[in-house]
N, C-alpha and C positions, 0 to 999 in steps of 0.2 A: 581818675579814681574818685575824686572828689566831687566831678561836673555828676557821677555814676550816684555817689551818695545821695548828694541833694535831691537827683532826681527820685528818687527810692523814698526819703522824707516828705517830695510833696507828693507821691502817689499814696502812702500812708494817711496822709491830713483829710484827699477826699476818700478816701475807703472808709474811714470811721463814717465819715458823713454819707455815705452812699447806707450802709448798712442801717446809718442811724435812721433816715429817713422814712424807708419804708414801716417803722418800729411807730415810729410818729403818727402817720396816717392810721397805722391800726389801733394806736389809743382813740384816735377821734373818734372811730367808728362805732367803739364801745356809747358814749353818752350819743350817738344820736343814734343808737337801736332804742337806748331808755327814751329818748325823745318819742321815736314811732311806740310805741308801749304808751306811754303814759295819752299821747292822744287816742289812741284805743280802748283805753281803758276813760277816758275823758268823755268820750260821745256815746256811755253808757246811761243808763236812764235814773242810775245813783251816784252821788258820789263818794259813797262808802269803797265802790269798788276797786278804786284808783287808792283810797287810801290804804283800804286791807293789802291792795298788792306791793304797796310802797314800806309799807311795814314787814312784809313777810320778807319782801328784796332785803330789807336793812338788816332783818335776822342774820341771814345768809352771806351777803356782802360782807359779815362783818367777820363772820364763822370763816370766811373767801380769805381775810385780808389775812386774819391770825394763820390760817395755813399756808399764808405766798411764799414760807419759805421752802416748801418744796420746790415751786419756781426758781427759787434765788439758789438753792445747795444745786441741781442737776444743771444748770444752767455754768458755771463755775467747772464744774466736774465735767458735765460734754466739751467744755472748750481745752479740757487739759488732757481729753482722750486724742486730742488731734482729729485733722482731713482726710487723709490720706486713705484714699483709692484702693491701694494696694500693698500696703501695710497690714500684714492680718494680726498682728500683736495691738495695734489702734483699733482696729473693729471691733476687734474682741472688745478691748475696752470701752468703746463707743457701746456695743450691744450688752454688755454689762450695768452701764451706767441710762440706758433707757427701760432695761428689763427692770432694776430696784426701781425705780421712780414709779413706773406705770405702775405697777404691782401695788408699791407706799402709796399712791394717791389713790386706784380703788378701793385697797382695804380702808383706809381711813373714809374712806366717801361711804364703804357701807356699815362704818361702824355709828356714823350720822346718820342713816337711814334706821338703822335699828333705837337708835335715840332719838328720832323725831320729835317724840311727847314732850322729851322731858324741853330740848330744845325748843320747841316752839312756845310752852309754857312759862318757860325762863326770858323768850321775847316779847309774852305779851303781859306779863308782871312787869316788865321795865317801860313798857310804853303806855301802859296804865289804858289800853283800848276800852270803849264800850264795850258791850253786849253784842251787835249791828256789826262793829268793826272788826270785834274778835273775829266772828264768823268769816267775814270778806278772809280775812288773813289768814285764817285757818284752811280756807278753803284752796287760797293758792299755794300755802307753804306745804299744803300736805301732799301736791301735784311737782309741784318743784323741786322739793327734799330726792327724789328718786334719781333726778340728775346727778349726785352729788359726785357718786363715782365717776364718771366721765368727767365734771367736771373739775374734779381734785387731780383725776389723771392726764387731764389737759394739760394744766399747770405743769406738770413735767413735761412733757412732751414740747410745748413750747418752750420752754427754761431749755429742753437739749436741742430743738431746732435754732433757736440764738445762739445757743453756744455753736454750735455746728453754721454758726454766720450766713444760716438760709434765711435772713428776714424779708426777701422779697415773697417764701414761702409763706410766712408768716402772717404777710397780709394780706396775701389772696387768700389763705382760709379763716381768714378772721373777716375780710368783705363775703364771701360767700357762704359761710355758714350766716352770718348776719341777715343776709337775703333770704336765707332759708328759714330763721326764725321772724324773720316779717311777716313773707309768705304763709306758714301755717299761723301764726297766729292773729290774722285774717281770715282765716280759712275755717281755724277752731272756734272764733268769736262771731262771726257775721255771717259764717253760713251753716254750722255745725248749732248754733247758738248756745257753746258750751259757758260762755262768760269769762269770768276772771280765770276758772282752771284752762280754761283755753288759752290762755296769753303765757301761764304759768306751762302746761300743756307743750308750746310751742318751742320754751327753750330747753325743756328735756329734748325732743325732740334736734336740738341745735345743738345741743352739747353732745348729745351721743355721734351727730353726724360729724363735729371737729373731730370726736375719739378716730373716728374709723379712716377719716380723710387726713388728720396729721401720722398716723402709724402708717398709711399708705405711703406716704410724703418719705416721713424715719428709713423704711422697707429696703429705700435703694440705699442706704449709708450704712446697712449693720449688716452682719455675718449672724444669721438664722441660725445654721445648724453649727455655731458655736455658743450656744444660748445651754445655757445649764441651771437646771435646779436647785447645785449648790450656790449659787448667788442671793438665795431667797433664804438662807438658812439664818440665824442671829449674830453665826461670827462675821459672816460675809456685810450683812446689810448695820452691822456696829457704825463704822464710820460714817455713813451717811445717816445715820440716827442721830449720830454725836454731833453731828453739823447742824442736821435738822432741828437739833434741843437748842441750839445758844441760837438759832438765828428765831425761833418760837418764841424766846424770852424776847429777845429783840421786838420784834412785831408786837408782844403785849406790850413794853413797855409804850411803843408807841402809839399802840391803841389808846390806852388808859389817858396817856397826853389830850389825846384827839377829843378823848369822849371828856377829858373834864373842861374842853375849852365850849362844846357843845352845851355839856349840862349845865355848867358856870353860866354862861351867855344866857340860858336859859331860865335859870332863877333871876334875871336882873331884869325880866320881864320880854312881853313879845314883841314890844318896837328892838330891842338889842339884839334880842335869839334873829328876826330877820334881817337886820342889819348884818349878825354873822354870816347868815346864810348868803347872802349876795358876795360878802367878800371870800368867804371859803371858793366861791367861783373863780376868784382871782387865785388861788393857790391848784385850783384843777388846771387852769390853761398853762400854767408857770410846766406843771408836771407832765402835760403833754411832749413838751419840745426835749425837759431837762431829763424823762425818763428813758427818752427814746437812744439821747445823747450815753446816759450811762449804762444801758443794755447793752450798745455796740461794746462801748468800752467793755464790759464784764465777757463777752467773747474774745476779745485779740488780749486783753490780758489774761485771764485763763489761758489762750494757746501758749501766750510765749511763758508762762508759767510750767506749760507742759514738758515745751523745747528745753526749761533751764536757762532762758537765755536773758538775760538778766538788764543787758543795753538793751535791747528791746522791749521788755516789757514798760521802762521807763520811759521809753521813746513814746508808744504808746497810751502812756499817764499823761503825757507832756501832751499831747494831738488831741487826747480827750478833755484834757483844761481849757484848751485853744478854743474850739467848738464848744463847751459849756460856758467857758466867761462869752465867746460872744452872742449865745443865746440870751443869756441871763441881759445885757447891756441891750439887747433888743426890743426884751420884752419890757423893761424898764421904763423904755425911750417911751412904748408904745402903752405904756401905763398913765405915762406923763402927757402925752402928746392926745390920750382918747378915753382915758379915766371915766370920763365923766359921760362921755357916749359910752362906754360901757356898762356901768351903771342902770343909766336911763334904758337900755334893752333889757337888761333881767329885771327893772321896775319902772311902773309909773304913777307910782305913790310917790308922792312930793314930800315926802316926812321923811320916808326910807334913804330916799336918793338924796337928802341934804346930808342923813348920816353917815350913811356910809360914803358920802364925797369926804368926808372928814377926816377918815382914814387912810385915802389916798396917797400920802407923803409917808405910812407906811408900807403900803401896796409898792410905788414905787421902790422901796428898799428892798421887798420880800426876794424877787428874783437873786440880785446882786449877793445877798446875804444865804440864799438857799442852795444855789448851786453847787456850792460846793460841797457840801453833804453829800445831795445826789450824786455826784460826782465821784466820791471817795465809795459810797458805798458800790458802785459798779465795780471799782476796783478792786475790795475786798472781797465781793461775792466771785469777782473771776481767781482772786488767790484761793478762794473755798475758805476763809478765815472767819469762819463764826464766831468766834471766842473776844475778836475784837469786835466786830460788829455789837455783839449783844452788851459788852462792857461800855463802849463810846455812847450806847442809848443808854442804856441805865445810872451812867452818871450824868449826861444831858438830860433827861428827864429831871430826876431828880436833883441837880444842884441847876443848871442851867435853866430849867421849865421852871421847879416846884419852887424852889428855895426866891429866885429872882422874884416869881409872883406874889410869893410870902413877905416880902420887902415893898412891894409895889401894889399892891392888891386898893391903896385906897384910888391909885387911879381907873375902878372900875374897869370896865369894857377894854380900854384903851391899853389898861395894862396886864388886861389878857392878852392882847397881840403883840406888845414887848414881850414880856415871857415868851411867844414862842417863837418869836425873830432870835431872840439868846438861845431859845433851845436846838434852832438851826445853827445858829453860828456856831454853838457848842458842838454838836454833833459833824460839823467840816472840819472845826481847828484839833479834834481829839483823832477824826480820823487822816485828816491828812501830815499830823503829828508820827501819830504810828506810821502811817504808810513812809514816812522819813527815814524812821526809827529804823524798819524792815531794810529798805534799800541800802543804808547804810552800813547794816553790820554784814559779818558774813553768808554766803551763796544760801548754804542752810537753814537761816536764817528765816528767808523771805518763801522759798520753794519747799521748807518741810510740811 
């Protein structure tokens, strides 16, 4: 019975890892479609073009990041609908919980297309563009904005295929729509000669073909002709509103974090704003491995959240620590061990690369220090627990980010990226505090 156990624990420890990886690979593939883009957009005959589109992206991306928590609530919720085949009380639920998501990310995708002006107006006030550049920008956000619904409805739809622990689906439509948005926009720029709306052009184009090829994917896991109307009504779609509003708050508060380290950096002139920018690189590759890690986790905890089962889902906290500290210890090594060849590939300004080697010895910490954030919040997005999610950022922002920098602030540059080492730390020790909290007390407790 016990030789039976053990074995059952280590076929769990590679499962996460099996699920996690494929999740991995499909972050990559996101920054190097912007790679193919921006050379695109680079061997144009301006280089307004490249900039207006980088602007109009950043509009967007940022509109992207404040809505992830559609991803983060259906994601949570598919995993607590259960697998099961033939189970039609699970289907049901499964096909309930893809029908509100698709439905919430269209409507809000074309309540953005009806607000184009104002949005696009409210991104080029903040980025203070030319004249020249306005236009590039304008030119591609008003081509891209028409994605918005597919791509807000994506977001669910991948949030329930994780949950539903397809992420090998995952990233074969995250590689082949990729290909697809190369292809046409190749197609739209160099042979159509549409220009920047052609590259803009291409990922409408990409985003409507994941809509059509992830609900094809959905098709064989939900019961169709148990799909009902009243799901869509305000009592039905409450709860996932409720969920949607606290992890909303969360996401701004993190935004607001992000953007004052950006702006910050930025007033301290342009050798520090790119200094940050090289090392913000070191927190994208950190995100690739640890995101991938805490997505798996946010499926098997979700399920066993479904089940009730309560050793289990802890078992599963425990397999996702295991694989997150030894990412984190990896990338660490690999911070220490090649820092400084890293560096030297995102520049070869001999100014840049003396400063930001100087931050290095916090680089080195960022992983070990981060991970467990990432880590907890996959946790709580598979309990469907917004309420903590949005409280653990908003007191890490604000006592952990704001107040610490408010004390620290004459070390400059330097002790902008303290403050946000504290504001990770704060954000792992508040959630994996709660997450104690939960398992500790009664069943209720943790499964309400």
């Amino acid at each position: 019975m016990q030789q039976t156990q053990s074995s059952a624990e280590k076929s769990t420890i590679w499962h996460l890892l099996f699920l996690a990886i494929p999740l991995i690979l499909a972050n990559i593939t996101t920054p190097l479609l912007g790679l193919v883009d921006t050379a695109i957009l680079g061997h144009m005959d301006a280089t307004h073009y490249l900039a207006g589109a980088s602007i109009g992206t950043l509009i967007l991306t940022q509109l992207y990041w404040i809505c992830g928590f559609l991803k983060m609530s259906i994601t949570g919720l598919s995993a607590q609908a259960g697998r099961s085949s033939t189970d039609i009380d699970e289907q049901k639920k499964r096909t309930k919980v893809l029908t509100q998501g698709v439905f919430f990310g269209l409507a809000l995708g074309v309540i953005f297309v009806f607000l184009q002006n104002q949005i696009l107006n409210a991104g080029l006030y903040f980025s203070q563009s030319s004249p020249l550049l306005a236009q590039s920008t304008q030119a591609y956000f008003s081509v891209r904005i028409w994605g918005a619904p597919a791509a807000l409805a994506n977001m669910a739809l991948v949030g329930w295929l994780i949950g539903q622990q397809k992420t090998k689906t995952v990233l074969l439509l995250q590689v082949v729509v990729n290909l697809i948005n190369i292809v046409f926009s190749l197609l739209f720029v160099f042979v159509f000669d549409w220009g920047v709306k052609g590259v803009a052009a291409a990922t409408v184009v990409a985003e409507y073909s994941l809509l059509a090829f992830s609900l094809l994917a959905a098709s064989s896991m939900v019961n169709i002709k148990s799909l009902q109307l009243s799901w869509l009504n305000w009592v039905a779609l409450k709860p996932l509103l409720t969920l949607n509003n606290n992890i909303l708050f969360r996401n701004i508060a993190l935004q607001l974090t992000l953007a004052f380290i950006t702006f910050k950096g930025a007033s301290m002139g342009a050798q520090v704003a790119a200094t940050n920018a090289i090392l913000m690189q070191f927190f994208a590759l950190i995100a690739l491995g640890l995101d991938g890690v805490a997505n798996a986790v946010e499926a098997l905890v979700g399920e066993q959240k479904g089940k009730k089962n309560k050793v289990a889902l802890s078992h599963q906290v425990k397999v996702g620590l295991f694989w997150s500290s030894l990412f984190a210890i990896l990338y660490s090594f690999v911070f220490w061990k090649f820092g400084i060849q890293i560096i030297q590939l995102l520049t070869n300004q001999v100014i840049l690369q003396d400063n930001a080697a100087s931050y290095l010895g916090l680089m080195i910490l960022l992983p070990v220090i981060a991970h467990w954030c990432f880590l907890f919040d996959g946790v709580f997005v598979g309990l469907s627990n917004g309420k903590a999610m949005r409280d653990s950022m908003i007191v890490s922002a604000g006592i952990g980010f704001f107040v610490v920098w408010w004390f620290i602030s004459d070390l400059g540059n330097e002790g902008l990226w303290i403050a946000l080492l504290s504001f990770l730390a704060f954000r792992g020790a508040i959630l994996g505090t709660w997450y104690v909290f939960l398992l500790r007390g009664p069943e209720q407790r943790i499964f309400k």
